[in-house]
N, C-alpha and C positions, 0 to 999 in steps of 0.2 A: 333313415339316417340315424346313426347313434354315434353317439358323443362322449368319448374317451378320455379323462385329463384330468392328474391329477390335484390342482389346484383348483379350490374354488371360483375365484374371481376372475383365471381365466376362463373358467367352463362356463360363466355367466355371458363372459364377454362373445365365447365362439357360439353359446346358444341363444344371443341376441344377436348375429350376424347369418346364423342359420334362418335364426326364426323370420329374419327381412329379404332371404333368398328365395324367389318366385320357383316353386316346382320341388323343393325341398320341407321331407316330413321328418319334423324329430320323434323319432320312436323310443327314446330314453335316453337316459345319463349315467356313467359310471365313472367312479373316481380309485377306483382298488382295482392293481394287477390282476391279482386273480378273476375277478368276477367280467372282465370285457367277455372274455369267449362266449361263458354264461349268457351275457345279455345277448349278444348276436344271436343266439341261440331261442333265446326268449322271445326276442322283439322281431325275428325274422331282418334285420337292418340290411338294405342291400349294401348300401355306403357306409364305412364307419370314421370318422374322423377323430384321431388319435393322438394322444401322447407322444411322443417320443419315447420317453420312458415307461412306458407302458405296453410296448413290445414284449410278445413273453420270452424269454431266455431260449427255448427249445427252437426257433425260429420255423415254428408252425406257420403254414401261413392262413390268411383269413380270407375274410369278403374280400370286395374292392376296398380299397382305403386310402386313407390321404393323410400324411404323418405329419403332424406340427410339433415345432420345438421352440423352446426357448432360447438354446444355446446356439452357437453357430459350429458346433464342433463338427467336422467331415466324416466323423465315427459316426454319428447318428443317422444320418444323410444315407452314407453306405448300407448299415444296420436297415432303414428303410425301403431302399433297395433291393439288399437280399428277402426280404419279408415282400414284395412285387408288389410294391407300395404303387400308385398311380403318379404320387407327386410326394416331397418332401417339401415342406416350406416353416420359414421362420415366423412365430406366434407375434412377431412386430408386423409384419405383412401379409396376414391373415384376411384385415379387411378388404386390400385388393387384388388378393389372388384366390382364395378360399370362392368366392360368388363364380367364378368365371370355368373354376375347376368344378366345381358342383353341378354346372351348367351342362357340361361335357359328359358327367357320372352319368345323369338322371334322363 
């Protein structure tokens, strides 16, 4: 699993809710657009849990992934969709949706 986002304190937060998810390996952390592919690339990550923002613009697609956002805007949502995201969900409802969707990844 690797972990995408680029704000600190959330990435603390989703890699303490990763870290208490049974069956779930974090394989790294990255906080810069450019470098997620990178690390997928690195870390071998089957799952990557992602930014929102952090989608690359070319709408390459990736692993499996699971898109979290802050906002609740329906452009992002879609945006993760096209990218054959597995789930989009809001970074307020991470703690009980993120464990259950994990469950189902791995």
């Amino acid at each position: 699993m690797l972990l995408a986002d680029r704000s600190g304190p959330s990435r603390a937060v989703l890699a303490s809710l990763l870290a208490g998810t049974p069956g779930v390996a974090l394989v790294g952390e990255v906080d810069e657009p450019g470098r997620v592919e990178a690390m997928i690339r690195e870390t071998s990550a089957d799952v990557v849990v992602v930014d929102d923002r952090l989608l690359p613009e070319g709408g390459d697609h990736w692993t499996r992934m699971i898109v979290v956002g802050a906002d609740d805007d329906p452009g992002y949502a879609a945006r993760a969709e096209r990218f054959g995201a597995m789930a989009w969900i809001p970074k307020d409802h991470a703690d009980s949706l993120l464990p259950a969707l994990l469950s189902d990844a791995i």
